[in-house]
Backbone bond lengths (Angstrom), bond angles and torsions (degrees), N, CA, C in turn:
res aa  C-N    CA-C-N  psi(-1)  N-CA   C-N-CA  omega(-1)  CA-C   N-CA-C  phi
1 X - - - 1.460 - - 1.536 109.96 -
2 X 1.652 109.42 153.39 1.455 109.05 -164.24 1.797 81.07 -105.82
3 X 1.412 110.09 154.83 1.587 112.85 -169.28 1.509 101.23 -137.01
4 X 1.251 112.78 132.41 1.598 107.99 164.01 1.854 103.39 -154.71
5 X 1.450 100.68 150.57 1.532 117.39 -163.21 1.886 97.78 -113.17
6 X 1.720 97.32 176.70 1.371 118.05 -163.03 1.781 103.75 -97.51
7 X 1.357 101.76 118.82 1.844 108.08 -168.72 1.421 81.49 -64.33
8 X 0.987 146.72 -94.30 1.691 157.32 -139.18 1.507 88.85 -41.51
9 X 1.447 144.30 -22.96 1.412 116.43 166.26 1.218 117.68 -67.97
10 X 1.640 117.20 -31.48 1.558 106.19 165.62 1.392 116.37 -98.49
11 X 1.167 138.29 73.26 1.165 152.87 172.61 1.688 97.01 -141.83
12 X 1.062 160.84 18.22 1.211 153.67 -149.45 1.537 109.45 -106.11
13 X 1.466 101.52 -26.71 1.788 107.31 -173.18 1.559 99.00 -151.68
14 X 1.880 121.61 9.67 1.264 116.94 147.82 1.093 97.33 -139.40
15 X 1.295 111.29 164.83 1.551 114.76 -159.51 1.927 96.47 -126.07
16 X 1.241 119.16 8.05 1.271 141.23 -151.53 1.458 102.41 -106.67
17 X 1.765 100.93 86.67 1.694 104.78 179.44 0.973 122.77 -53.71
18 X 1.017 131.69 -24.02 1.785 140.37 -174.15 1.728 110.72 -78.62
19 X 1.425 113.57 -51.04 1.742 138.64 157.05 1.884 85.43 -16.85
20 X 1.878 95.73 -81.58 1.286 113.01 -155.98 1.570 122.21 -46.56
21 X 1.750 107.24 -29.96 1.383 106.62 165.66 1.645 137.35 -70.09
22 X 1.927 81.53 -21.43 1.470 90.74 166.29 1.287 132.46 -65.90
23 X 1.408 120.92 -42.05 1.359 126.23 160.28 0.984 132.79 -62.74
24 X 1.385 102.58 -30.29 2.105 110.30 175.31 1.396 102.48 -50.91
25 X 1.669 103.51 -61.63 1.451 108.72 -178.74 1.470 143.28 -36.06
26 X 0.937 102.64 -47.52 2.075 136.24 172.85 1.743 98.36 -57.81
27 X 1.429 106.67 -16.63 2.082 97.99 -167.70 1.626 99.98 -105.02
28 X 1.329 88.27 123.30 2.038 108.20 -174.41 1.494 94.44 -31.09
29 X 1.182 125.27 163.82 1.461 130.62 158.08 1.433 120.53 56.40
30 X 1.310 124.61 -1.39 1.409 107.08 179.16 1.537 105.95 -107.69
31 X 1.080 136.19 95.97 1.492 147.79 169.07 1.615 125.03 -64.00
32 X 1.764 97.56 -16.87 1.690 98.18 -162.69 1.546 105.32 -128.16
33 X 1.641 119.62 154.48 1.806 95.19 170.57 1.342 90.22 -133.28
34 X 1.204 126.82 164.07 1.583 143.41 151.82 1.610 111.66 -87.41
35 X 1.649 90.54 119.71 1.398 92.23 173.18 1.493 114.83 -133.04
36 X 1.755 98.73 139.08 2.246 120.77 -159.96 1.906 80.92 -65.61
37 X 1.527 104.76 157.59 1.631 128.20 166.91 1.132 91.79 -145.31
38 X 1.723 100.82 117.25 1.225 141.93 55.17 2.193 86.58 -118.34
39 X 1.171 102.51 -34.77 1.791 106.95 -155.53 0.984 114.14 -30.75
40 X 1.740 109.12 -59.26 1.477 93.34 -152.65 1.936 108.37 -108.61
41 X 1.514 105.91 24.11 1.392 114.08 156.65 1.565 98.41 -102.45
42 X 0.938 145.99 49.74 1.260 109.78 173.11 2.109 105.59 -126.07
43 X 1.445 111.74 33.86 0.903 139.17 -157.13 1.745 115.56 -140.89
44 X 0.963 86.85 -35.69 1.670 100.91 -168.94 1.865 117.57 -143.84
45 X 1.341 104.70 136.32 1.258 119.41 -173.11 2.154 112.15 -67.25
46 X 1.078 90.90 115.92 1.787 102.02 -176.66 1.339 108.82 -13.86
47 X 1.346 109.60 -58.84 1.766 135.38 -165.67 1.558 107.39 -61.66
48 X 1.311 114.88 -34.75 1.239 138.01 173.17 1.771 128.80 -67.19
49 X 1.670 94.75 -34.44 1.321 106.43 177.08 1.719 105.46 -102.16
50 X 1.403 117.87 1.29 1.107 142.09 174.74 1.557 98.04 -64.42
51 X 1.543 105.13 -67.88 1.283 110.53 -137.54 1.593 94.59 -92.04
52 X 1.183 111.94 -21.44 1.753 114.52 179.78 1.678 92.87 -61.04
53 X 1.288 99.43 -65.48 1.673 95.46 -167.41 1.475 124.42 -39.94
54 X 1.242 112.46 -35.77 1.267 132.95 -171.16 1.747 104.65 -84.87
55 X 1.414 118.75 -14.84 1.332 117.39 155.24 0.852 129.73 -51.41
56 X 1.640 89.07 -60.89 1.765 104.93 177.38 1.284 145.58 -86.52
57 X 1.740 105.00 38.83 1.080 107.29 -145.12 1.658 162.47 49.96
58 X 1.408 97.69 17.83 1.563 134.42 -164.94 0.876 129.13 -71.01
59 X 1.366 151.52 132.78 2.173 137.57 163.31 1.111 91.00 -133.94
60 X 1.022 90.81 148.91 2.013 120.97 158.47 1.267 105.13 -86.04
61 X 1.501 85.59 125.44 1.719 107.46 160.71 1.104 115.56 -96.15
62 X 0.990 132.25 -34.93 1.256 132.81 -148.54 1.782 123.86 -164.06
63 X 0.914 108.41 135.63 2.033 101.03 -174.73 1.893 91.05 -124.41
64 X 1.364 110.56 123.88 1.413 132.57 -161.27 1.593 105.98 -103.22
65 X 1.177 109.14 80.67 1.957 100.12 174.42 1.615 122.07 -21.03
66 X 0.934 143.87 153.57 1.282 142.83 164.78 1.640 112.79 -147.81
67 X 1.179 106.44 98.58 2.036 96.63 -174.53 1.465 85.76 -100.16
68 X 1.617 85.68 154.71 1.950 110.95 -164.23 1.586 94.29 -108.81
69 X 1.088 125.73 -160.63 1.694 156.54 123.81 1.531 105.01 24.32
70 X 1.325 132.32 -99.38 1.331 130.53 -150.03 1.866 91.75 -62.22
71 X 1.200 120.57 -25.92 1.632 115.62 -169.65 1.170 124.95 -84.18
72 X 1.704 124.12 -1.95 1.251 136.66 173.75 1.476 120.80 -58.52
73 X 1.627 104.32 10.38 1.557 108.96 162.87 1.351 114.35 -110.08
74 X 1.445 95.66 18.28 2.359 86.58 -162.59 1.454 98.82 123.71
75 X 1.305 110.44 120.78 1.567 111.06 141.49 0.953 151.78 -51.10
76 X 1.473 113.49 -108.10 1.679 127.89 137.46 1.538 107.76 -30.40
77 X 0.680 110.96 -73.90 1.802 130.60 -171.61 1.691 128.75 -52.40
78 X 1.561 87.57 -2.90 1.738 93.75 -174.52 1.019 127.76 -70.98
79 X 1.156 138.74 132.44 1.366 144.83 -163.68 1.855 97.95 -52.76
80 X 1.375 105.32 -58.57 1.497 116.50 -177.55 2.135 102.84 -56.89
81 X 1.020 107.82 123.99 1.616 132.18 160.33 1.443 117.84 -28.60
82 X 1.556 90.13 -74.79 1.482 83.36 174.28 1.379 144.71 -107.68
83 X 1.601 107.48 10.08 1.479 113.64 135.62 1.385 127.73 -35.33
84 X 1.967 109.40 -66.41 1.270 108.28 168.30 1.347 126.33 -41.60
85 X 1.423 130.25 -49.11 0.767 123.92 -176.57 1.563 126.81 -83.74
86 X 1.044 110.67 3.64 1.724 123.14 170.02 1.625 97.33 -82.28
87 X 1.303 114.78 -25.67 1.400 111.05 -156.22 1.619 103.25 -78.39
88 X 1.645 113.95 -36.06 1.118 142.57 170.01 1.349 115.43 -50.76
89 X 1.465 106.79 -44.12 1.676 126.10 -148.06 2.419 80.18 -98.31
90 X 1.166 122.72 -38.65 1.291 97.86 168.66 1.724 125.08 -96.92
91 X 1.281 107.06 20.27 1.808 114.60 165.52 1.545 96.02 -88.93
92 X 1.341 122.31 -30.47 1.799 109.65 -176.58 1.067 99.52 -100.33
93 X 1.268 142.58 -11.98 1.465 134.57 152.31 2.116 107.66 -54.30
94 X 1.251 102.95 -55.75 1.540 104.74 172.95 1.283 146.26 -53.84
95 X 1.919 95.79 -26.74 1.461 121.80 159.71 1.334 103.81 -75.27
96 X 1.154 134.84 -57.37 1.590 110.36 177.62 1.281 114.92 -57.17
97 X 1.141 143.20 -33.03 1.536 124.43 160.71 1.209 113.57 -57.20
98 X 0.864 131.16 -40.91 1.746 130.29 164.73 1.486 128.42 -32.54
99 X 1.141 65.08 -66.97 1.870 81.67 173.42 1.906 106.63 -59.18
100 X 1.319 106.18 -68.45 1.473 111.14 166.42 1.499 131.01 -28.38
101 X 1.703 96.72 -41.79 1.286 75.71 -179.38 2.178 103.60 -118.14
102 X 0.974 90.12 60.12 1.541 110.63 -162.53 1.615 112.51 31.14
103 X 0.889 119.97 35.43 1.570 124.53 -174.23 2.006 98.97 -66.28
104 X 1.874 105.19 148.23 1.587 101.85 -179.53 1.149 103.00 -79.70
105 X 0.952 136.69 -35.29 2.015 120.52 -167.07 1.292 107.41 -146.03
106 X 1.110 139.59 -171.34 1.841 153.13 152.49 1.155 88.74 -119.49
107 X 1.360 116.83 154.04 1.122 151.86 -151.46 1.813 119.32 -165.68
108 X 1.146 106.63 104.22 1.968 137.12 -141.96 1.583 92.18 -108.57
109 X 1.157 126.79 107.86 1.009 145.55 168.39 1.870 130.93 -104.54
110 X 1.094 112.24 63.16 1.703 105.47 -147.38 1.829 108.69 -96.19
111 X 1.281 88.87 83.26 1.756 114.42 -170.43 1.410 107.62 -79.82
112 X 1.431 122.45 27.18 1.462 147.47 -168.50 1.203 122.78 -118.12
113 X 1.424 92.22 -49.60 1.669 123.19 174.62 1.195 127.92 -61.10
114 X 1.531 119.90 82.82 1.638 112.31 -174.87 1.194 93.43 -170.04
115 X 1.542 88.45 -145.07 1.670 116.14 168.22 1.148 129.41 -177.34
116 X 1.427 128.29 170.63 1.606 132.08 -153.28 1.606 109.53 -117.30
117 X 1.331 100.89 -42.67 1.890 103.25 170.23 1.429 109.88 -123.73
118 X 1.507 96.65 171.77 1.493 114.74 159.07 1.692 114.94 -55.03
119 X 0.879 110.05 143.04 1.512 139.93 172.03 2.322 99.61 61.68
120 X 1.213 89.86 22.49 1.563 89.06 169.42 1.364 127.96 -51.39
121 X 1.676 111.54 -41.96 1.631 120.47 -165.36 1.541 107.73 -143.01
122 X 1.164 132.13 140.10 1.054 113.33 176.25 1.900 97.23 -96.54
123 X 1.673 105.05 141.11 1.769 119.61 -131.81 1.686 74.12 -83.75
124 X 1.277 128.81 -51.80 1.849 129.73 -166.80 1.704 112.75 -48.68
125 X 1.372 98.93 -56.14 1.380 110.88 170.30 1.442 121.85 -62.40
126 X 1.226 129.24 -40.46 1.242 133.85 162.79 1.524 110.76 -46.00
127 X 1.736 102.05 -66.80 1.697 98.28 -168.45 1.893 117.68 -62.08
128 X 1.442 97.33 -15.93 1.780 103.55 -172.57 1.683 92.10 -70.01
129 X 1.130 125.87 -37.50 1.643 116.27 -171.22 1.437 111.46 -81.48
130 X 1.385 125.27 -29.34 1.186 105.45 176.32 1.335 103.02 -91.12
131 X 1.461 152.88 -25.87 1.501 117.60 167.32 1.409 117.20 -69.53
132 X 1.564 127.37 -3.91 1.080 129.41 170.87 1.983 111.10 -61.44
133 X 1.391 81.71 -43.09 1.810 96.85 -177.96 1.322 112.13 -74.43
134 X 1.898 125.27 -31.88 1.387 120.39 -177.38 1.393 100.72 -78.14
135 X 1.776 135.85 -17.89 0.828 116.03 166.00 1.364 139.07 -93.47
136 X 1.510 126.03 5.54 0.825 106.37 156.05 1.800 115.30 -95.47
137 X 1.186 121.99 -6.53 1.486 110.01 169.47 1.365 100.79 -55.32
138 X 1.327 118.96 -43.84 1.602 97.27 -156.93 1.553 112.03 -67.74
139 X 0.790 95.09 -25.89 2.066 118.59 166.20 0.892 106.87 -3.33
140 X 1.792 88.36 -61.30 1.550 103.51 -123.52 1.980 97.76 -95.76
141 X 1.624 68.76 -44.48 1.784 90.25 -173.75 1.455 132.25 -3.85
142 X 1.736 87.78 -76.24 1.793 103.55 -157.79 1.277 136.15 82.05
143 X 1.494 102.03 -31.10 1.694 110.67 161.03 1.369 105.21 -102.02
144 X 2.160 120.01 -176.79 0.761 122.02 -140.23 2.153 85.79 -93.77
145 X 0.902 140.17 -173.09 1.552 140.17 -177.99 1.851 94.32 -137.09
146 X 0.882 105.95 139.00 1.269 104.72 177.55 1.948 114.80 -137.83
147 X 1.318 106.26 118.33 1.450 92.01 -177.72 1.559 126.78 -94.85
148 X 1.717 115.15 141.55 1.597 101.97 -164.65 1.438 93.49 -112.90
149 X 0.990 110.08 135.76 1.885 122.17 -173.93 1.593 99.17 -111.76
150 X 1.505 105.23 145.28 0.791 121.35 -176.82 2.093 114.35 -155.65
151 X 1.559 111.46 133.17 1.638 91.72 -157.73 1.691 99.24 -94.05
152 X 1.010 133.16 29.47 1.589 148.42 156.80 1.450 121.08 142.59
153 X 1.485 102.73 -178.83 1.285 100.56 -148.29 2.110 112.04 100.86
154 X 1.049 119.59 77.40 1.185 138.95 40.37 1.605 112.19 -116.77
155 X 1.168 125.15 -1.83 1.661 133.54 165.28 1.225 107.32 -99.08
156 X 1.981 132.54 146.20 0.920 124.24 166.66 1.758 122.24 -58.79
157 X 1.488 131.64 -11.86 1.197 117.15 163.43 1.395 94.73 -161.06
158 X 2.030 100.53 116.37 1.175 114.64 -153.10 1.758 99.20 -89.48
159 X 1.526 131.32 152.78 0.699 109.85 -162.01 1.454 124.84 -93.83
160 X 1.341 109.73 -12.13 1.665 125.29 158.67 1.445 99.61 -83.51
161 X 0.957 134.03 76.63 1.411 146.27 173.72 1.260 126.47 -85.33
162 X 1.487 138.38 -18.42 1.426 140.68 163.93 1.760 122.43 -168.43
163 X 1.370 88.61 168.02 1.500 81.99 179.72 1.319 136.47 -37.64
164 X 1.300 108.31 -23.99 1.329 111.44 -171.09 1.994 107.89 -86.12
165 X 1.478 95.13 -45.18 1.268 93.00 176.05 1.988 118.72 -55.06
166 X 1.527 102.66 -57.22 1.568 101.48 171.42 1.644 107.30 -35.09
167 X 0.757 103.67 -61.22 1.859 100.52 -172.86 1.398 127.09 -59.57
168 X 1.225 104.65 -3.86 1.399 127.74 -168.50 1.574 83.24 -102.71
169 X 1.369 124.24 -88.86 1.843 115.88 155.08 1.316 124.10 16.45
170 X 1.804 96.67 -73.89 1.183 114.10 -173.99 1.953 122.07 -49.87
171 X 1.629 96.89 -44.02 1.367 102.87 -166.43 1.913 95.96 -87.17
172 X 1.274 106.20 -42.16 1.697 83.03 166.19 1.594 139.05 -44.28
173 X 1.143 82.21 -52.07 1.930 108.35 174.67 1.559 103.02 -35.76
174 X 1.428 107.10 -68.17 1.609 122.09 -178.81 1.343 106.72 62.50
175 X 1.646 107.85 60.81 1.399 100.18 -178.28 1.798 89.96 -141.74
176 X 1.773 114.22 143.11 1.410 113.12 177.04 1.387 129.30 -81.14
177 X 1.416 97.49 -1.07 1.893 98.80 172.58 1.650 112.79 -119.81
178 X 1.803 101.81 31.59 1.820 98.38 157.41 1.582 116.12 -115.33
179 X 1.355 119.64 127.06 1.607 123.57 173.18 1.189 118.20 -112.11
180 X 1.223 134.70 -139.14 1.022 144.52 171.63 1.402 104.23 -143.22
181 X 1.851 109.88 157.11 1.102 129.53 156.16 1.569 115.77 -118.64
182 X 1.622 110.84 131.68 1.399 127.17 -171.08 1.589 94.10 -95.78
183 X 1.368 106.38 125.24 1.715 125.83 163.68 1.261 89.90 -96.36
184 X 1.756 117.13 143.54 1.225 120.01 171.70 1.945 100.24 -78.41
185 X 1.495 110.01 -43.20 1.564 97.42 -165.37 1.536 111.55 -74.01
186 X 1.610 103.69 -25.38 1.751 89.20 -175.05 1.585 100.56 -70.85
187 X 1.187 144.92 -39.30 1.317 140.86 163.38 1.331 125.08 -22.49
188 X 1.333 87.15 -54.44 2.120 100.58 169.60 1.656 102.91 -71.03
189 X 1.113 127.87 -57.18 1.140 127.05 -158.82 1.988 118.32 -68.48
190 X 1.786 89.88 -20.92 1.785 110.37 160.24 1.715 110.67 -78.04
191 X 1.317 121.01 -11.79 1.357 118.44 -176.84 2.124 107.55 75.67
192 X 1.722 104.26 24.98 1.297 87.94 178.01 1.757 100.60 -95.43
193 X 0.842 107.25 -172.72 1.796 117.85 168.28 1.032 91.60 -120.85
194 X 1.780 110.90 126.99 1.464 127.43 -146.68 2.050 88.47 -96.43
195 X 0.820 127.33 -35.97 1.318 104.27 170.20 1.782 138.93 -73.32
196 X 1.109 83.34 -6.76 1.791 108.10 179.39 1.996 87.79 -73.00
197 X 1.214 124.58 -73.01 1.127 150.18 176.80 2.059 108.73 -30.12
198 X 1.492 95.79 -52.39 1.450 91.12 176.13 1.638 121.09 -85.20
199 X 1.595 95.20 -28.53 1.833 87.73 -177.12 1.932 100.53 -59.27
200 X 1.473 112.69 -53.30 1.595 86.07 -175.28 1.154 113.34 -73.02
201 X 1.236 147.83 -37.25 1.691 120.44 156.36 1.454 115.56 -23.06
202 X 1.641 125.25 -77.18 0.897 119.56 -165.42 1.529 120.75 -68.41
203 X 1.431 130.23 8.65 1.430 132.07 -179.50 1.722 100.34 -91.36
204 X 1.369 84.75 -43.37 1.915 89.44 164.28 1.572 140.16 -70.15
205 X 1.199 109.23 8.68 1.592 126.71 -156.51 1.258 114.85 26.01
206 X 1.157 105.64 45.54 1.965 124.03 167.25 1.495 118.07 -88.23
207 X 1.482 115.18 -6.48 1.703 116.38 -158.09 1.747 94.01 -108.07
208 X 1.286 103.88 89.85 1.659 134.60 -155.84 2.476 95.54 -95.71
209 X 1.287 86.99 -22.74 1.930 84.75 166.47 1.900 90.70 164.03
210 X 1.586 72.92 -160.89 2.102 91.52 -150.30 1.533 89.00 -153.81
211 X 1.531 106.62 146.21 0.976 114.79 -155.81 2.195 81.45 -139.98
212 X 0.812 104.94 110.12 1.562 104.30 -156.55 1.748 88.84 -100.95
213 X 1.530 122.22 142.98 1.101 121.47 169.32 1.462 97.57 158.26
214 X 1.850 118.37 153.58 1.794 114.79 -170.30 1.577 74.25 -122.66
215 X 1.819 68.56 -175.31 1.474 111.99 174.29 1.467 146.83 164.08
216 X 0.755 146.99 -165.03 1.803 132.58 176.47 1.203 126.71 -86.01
217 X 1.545 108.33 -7.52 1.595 112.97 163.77 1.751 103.77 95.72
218 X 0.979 139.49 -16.72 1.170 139.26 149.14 1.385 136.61 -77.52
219 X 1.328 113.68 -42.93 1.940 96.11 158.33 1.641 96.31 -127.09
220 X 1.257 96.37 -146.53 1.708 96.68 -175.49 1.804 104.62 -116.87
221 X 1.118 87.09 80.69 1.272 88.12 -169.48 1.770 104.94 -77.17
222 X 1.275 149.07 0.86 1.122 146.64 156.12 1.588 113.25 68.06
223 X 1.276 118.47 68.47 1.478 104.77 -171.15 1.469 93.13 -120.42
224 X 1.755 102.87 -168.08 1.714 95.11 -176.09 1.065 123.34 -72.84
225 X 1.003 127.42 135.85 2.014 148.12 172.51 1.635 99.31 -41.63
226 X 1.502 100.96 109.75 1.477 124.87 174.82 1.864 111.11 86.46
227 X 1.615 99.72 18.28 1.445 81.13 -164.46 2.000 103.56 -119.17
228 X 1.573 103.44 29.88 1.419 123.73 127.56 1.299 128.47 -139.96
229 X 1.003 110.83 -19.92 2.171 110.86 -178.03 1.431 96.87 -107.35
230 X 0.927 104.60 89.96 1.682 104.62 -179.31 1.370 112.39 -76.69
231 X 1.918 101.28 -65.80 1.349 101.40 -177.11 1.647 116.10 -54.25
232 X 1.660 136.95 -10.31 0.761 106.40 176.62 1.506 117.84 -101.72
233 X 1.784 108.92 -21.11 1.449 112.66 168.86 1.937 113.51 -50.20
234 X 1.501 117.13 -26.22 1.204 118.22 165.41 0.920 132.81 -66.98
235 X 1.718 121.48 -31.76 1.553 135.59 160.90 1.750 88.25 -67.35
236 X 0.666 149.84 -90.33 1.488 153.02 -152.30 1.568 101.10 -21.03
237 X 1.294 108.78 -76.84 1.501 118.03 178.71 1.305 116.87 -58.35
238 X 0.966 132.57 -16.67 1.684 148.06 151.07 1.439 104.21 -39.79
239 X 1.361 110.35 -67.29 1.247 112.34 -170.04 1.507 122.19 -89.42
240 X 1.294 111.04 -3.24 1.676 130.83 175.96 1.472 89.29 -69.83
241 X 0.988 139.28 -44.80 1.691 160.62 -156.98 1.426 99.63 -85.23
242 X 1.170 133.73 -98.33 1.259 148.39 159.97 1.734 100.97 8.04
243 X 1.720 121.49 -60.58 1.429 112.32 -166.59 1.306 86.14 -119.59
244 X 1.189 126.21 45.35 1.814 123.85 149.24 1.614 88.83 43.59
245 X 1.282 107.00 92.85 1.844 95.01 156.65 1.018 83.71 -119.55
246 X 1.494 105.06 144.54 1.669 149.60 168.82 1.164 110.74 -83.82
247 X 1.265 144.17 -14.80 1.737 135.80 -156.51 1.928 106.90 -98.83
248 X 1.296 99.86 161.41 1.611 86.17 168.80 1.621 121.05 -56.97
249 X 1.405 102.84 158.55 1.464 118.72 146.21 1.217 127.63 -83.64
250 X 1.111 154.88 119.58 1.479 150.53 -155.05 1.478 106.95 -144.45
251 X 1.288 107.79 99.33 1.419 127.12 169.42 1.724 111.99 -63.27
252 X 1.422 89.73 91.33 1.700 91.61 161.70 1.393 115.59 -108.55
253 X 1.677 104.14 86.63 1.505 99.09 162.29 1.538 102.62 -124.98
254 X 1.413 104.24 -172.82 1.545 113.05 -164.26 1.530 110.86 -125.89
255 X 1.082 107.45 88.08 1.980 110.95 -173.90 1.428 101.76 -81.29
256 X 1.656 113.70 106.78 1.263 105.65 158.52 1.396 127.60 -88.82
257 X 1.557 121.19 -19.36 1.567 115.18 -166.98 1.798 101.17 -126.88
258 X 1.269 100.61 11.06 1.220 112.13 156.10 1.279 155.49 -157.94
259 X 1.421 117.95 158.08 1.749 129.48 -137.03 1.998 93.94 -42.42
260 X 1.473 108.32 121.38 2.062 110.64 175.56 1.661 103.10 -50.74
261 X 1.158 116.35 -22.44 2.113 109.78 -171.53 1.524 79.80 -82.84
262 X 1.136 129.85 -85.53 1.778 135.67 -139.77 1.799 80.85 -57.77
263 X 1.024 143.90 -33.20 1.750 122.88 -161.32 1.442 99.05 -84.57
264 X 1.808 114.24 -36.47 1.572 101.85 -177.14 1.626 103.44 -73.77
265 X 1.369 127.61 -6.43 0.916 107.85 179.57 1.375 125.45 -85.82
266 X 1.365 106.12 -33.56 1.647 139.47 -179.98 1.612 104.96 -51.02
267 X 1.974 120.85 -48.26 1.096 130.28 146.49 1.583 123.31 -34.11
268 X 1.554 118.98 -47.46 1.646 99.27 -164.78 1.101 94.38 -86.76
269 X 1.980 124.62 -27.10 1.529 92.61 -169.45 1.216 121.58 -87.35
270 X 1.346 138.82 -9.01 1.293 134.14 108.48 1.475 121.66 21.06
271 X 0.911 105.77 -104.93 1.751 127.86 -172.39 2.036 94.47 -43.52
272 X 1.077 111.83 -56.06 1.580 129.08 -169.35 1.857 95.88 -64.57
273 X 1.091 116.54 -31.43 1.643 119.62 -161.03 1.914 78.72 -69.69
274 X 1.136 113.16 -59.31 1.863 122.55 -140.05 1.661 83.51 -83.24
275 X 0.840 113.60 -36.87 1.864 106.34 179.78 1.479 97.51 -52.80
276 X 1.532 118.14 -68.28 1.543 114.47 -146.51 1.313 91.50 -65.76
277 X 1.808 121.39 -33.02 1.664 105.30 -167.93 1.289 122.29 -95.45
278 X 1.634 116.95 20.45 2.034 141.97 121.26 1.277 94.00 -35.47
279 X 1.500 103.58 -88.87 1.648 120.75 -146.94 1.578 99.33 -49.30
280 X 1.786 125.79 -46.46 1.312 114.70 -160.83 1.701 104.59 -70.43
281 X 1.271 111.07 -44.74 1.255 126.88 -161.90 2.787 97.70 -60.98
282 X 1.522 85.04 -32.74 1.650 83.23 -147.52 1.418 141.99 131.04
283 X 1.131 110.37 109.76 1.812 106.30 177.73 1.633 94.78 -83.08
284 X 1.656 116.49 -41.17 1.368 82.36 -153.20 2.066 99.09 -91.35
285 X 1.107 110.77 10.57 1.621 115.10 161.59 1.219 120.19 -89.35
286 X 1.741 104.68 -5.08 1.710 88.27 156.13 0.732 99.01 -114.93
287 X 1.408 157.73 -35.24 2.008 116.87 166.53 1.395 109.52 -65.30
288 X 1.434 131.10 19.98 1.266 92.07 152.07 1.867 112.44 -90.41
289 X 0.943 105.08 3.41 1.427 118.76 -176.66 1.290 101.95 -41.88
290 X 1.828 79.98 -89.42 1.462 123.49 -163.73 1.743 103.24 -64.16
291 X 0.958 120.78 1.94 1.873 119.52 161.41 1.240 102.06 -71.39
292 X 1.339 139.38 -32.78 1.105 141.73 -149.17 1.869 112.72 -90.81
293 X 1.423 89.56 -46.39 1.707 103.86 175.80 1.246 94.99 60.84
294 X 1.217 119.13 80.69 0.995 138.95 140.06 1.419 156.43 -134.20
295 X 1.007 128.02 102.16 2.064 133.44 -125.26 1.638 83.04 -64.83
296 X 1.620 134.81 -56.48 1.386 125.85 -170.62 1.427 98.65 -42.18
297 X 1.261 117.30 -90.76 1.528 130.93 -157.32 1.522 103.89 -32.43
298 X 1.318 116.67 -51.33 1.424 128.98 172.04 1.636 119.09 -24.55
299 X 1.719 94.30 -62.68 1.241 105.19 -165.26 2.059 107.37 -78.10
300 X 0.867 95.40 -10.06 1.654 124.64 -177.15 1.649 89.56 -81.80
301 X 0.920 152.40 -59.62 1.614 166.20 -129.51 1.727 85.42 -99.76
302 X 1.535 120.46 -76.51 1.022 111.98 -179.21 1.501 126.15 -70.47
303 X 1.089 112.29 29.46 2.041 124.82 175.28 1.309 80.31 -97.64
304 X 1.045 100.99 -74.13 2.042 123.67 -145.95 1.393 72.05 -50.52
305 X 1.354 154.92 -107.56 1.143 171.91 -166.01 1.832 105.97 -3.58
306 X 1.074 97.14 -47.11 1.928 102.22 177.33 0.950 101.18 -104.05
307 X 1.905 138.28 26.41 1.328 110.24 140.02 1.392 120.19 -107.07
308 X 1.874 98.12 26.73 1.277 95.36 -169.91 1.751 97.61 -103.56
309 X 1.489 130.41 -15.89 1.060 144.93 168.09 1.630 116.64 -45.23
């Protein structure tokens, strides 16, 4: 597996993007970083964050939307014109960094997009502007667009809110370079079971990245990957396996009281523990399981399975 972690964990006590590649670099296994547009260019020249990365052994995976201030009414979706369309006008600003700095997709996060009461938006008109807006990013793009859903946080009910809705997105849009990106906590925090969620993404070749990180299912609290939902972070990687995805893993969690190297690391071996104890245990002894449908045997499957960890 190709692995890459969240710069803003090492930014916490330097604020020095270049610093941050240095350390990314130095940690076994992480080859890739995700980097926020407008944030963390707005300091440093493209060519510049080009060439650091490429010091340190570095690639872009990924360039992460981030809308600030004027968008706290809606993005895409804003009632106001040319908000929306600023919102638009900095996703093709982000694809050219993409492209620039060979990054695989952008990745559209619109934590703006919702609403707080009854009779706030009317829901038809709302959804016609933002696939109006996902389609022309993808237009514009050239790389792959990937959408990250999330069911609130920063609106009480966001309006790309779950799997089901993205896909619903997806088939309006009707465009071949938009997917989705699966957060493990907003998944929990929607009440889906995050592997149910990726096999049909991934049967569709819609599952465009992964945003790896647990938690208690009520906010996003971002902690290490598998280090509360086990049994399902184990189904997860089960099925990461199952349809061979090729793309990074990207640990988005949020270490506050501890060292950003030891947590990205704490993350891969993690992820690496539940793979090998797939591989030791069997792909094809766990579908023979799960042919069976049966919750005992099941829960029997995942014992045998964590004593292989």
């Amino acid at each position: 597996m190709k692995y890459a972690t969240r710069i803003n964990s090492f930014l916490r006590f330097d604020s020095n993007l270049l610093n941050a590649f240095q350390s990314i670099g130095s940690i076994e296994g992480v080859d890739y970083v995700d980097l926020n547009y407008p944030e963390h260019f707005a300091d440093y020249d493209i060519e510049v964050i080009k060439a650091k990365m490429e010091e340190c052994g570095l690639r872009c995976n990924a360039i992460n939307l981030r809308f600030r201030d004027k968008y706290i009414g809606g993005e895409f979706g804003n009632h106001e014109p040319a908000i929306s369309q600023d919102a638009i006008t900095l996703c093709r600003k982000a694809a050219d960094a993409c492209r620039k700095l060979g990054g695989n997709q952008m990745i559209i996060w619109l934590g703006f997009d919702g609403f707080d009461y009854s009779f706030q938006i009317d829901y038809v008109s709302y959804w016609n502007r933002i696939v109006k807006a996902f389609r022309d990013v993808c237009d514009y793009s050239k790389v792959p667009v990937s959408i990250e859903y999330k069911p609130y946080e920063e609106r009480v009910h966001a309006f790309i809110d779950s799997f089901g809705t993205a896909v619903s997105i997806l088939h309006d849009v009707d465009r071949e370079n938009l997917g989705v990106t699966l957060d493990f906590c907003h998944m929990l925090m929607k009440r889906e079971n995050p592997a149910y969620s990726l096999a049909l993404a991934a049967r569709k070749n819609k599952l465009y990245g992964l945003h790896m990180n647990d938690g208690y299912g009520e906010l996003d609290n971002g902690l290490i990957f598998a280090s509360v939902s086990l049994p399902q972070a184990l189904e997860f990687v089960y099925y990461l396996k199952k349809y061979k995805y090729d793309g990074v893993v990207f640990f988005d969690s949020f270490p506050i009281r501890e060292a950003a190297d030891q947590e990205v690391s704490a993350n891969i071996q993690a992820f690496m523990a539940l793979s090998d104890a797939i591989d030791r245990y069997g792909m094809d002894r766990i579908e023979d399981v799960m042919k069976e449908q049966d919750g005992i045997k099941a829960q029997r499957l995942i014992l045998d399975m964590f004593s292989n960890i």
